[in-house]
N, C-alpha and C positions, 0 to 999 in steps of 0.2 A: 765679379771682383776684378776691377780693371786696373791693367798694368801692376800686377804685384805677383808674386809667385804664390802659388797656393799649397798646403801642404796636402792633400787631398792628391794632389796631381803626381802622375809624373814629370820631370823635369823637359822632355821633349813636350810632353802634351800642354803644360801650363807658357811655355813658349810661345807657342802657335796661339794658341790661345792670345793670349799678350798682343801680340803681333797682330791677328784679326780683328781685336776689338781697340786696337788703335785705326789699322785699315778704315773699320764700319763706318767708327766716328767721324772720321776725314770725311770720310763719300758723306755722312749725313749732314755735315755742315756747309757743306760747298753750294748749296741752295737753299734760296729763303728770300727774305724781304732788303730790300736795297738799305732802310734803315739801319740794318744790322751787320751789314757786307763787312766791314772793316772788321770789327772783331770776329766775324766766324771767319775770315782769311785769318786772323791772328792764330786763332782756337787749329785750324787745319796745318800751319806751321807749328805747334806747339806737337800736335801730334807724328808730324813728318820727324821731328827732333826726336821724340822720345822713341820712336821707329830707328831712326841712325842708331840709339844711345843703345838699344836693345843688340842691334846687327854687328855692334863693336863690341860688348859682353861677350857674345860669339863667335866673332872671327876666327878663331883657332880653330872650332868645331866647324862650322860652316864651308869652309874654304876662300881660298881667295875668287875664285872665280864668282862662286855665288853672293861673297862680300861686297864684292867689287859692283857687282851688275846692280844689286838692291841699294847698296850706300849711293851709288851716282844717279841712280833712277831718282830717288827720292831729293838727292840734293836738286838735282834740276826742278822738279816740281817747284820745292820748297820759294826756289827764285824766281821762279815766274808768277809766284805771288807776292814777290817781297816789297814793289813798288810804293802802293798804295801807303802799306803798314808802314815802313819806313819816312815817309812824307808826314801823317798824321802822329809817329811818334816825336819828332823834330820840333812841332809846332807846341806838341805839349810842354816839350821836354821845358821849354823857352818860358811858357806861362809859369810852372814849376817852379824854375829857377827866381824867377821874377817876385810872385810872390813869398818865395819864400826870403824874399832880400826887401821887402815890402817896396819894392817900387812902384809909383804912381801908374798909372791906365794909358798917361800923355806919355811917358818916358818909351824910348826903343818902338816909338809908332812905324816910320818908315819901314823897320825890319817886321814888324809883328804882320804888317799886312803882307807883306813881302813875301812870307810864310804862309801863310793863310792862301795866299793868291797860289802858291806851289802845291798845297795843298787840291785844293777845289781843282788844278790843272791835272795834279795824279789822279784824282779822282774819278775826273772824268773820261782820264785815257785809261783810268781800270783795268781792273781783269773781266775781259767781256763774258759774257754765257759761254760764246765757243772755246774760249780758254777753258772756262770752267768745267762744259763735258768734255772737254781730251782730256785734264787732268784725274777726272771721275772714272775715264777708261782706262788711263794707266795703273791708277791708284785698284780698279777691278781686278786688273791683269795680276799685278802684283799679288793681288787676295786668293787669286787661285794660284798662285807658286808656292805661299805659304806651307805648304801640306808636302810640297817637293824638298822641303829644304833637309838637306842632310843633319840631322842630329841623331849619331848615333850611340852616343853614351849618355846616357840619361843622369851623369852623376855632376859633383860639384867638377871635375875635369873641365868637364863642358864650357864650366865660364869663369874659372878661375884665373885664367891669363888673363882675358880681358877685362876682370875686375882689377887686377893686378897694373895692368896697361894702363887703364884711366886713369889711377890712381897716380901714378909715378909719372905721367905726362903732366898733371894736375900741379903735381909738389916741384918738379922742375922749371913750368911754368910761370908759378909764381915767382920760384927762383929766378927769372928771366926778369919779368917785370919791375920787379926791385932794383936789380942791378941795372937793369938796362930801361928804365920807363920810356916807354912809348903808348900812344892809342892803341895800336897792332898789338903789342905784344899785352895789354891790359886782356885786350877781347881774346886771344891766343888762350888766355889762362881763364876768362870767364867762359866760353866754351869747353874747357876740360872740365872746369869746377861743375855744367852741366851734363855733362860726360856721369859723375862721377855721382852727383845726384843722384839722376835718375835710374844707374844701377844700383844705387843705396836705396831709394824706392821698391825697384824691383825685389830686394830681398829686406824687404820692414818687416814683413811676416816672421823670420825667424826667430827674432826677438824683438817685439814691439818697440819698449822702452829705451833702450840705447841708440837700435836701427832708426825708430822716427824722431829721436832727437837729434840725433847724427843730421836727418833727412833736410831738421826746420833747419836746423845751423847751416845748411849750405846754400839751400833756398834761400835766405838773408845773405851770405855772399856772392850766390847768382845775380840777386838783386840791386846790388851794391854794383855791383861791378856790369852790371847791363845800363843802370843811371849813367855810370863814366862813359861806359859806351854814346849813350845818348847823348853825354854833354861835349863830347870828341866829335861826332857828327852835327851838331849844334854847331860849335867854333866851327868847322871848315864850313860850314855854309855861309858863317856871317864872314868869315875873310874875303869869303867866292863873292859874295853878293857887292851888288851895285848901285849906288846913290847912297841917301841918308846921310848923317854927320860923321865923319870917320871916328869924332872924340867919342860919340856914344859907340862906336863900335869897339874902341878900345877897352872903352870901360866896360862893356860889354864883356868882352874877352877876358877879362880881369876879375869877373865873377864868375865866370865859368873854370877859367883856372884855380881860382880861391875852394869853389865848389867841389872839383874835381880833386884838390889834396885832400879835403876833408873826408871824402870815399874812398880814397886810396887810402888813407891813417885807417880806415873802420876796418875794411877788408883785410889792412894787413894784419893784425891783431885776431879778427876771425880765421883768417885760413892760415894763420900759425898754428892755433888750435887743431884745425882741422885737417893739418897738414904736417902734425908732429909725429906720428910715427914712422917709420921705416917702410917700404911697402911691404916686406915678407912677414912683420911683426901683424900689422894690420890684416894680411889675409888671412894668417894662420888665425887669429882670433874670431874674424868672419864664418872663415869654415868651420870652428870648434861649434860658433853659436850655429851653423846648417847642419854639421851631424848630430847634436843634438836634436836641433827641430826634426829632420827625417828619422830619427829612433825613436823620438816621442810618435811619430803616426802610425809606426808599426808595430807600436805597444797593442795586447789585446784588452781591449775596453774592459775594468773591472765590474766584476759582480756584484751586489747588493753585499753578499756576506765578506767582499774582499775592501768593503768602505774604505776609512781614513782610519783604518786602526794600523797600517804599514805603509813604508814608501819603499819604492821601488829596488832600494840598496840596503833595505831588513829582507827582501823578498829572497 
């Protein structure tokens, strides 16, 4: 059962847990066939994220010391594979845009190559093999601390701040963005809103139905708002970039910004939603559905003769 909290466990134990079987996966994608290199660096950052997302749950219980060491460890990893990814995400992001504007195959040639050529250059200056075993020894290192890590309350304490914390960096965030739009501060708020994910992940278990609805609803504005990301990287390369028609670069520019309001109107309407309650209203709700979930596990399994002729509150 990966990355979810389990009810079976204890809260220290399904932790580490969490944590190692993010670790494994890392180490097991970081080698393979060159055909594939780009998306398993994708797949190895996705897990380094949901590794942060976990370490920020816990801060409070962890320490700073031990927060500090494993959040920075991991952020560096994370960048020294980010090259690549970012190169082949730019190039998409551009055919995307394009077709979905149905432009012709002639139209934005000098920049498509342009990209393409930037492309195939990342490519090839890659993340070599020797990057790839240092990062497999760090990412080890790190696997054997797991089991060091201070968690000694095994209860909702443990990660109630920092479900608390994401959340309200999340809802400020957006606040920001609104008021003040920029690229920075979009990604500033798509980064909480992953934050906030992927700790709504971690506790789906406690109650399926609401928690993974909750989960798709922000997954769609991660999404949402990692495209603008794309298409805010997209514009500064074609401003950066050199030769071609300047008028098609305008015009260029001009669908990318067209592009970019219409994911910014989805977003903001989704994480109004997602972003209406209060944080204390939200947790106390959160917790009510976790001591629930942990009183249902330490119910004692009924008998044959104790069927479905009572519920627990005739009992």
């Amino acid at each position: 059962m990966s990355y979810v909290f389990d009810q079976r466990e204890a809260l220290d134990v399904t932790v580490r847990r969490a944590a190692r079987e993010e670790l494994e996966d890392a180490i097991g994608k970081l080698h393979g066939g060159e055909d594939d290199r780009d998306t398993r660096i994708h797949d190895v950052r996705k897990d380094l994220k949901k590794l942060r997302a976990l370490l920020r749950l816990l801060r409070s219980e962890l320490g700073e010391a031990t927060y500090m060491r494993e959040n920075d460890g991991f952020r560096q990893l994370s960048q020294r594979l980010s090259g690549a990814r970012e190169a082949a995400a730019i190039a998409a992001t551009l055919e995307t845009l394009l077709a979905s504007q149905h432009v012709s195959e002639t139209q934005f040639s000098a920049l498509r190559e342009q990209l393409a050529e930037r492309r195939r250059e990342t490519h090839a200056k890659g993340v070599d093999d020797g990057t790839l075993h240092a990062i497999e020894h760090e990412l080890r290192l790190a696997l054997s601390r797991v089991s060091g890590w201070p968690l000694e309350r095994p209860t909702w304490e443990a990660v109630a701040p920092g479900f608390r914390r994401a959340y309200t960096r999340g809802k400020r965030a957006m606040r920001r963005a609104y008021q003040e739009p920029s690229a920075e501060h979009f990604h500033e708020w798509r980064k909480r809103v992953k934050d906030h994910l992927y700790h709504t992940r971690l506790l789906s278990s406690i109650w399926p139905e609401p928690m993974k609805g909750r989960r798709a609803a922000l997954d769609t504005l991660a999404e949402l708002l990692g495209d603008d990301h794309d298409l805010a990287e997209l514009a500064r390369v074609v401003r950066e970039s050199a030769g071609g028609d300047p008028a098609e670069r305008e015009q260029l520019l001009g669908l990318i910004e067209q592009r970019a309001r219409e994911l910014r109107e989805r977003a903001y309407w989704l994480g109004a939603r997602m972003y209406v309650e209060k944080p204390g209203a939200l947790l106390a709700r959160v917790h009510a559905y976790y001591q629930a979930w942990r009183s249902e596990a330490e119910l004692p399994t009924s008998t044959p003769a104790e069927s479905s002729d009572t519920t627990p509150g005739d009992r």
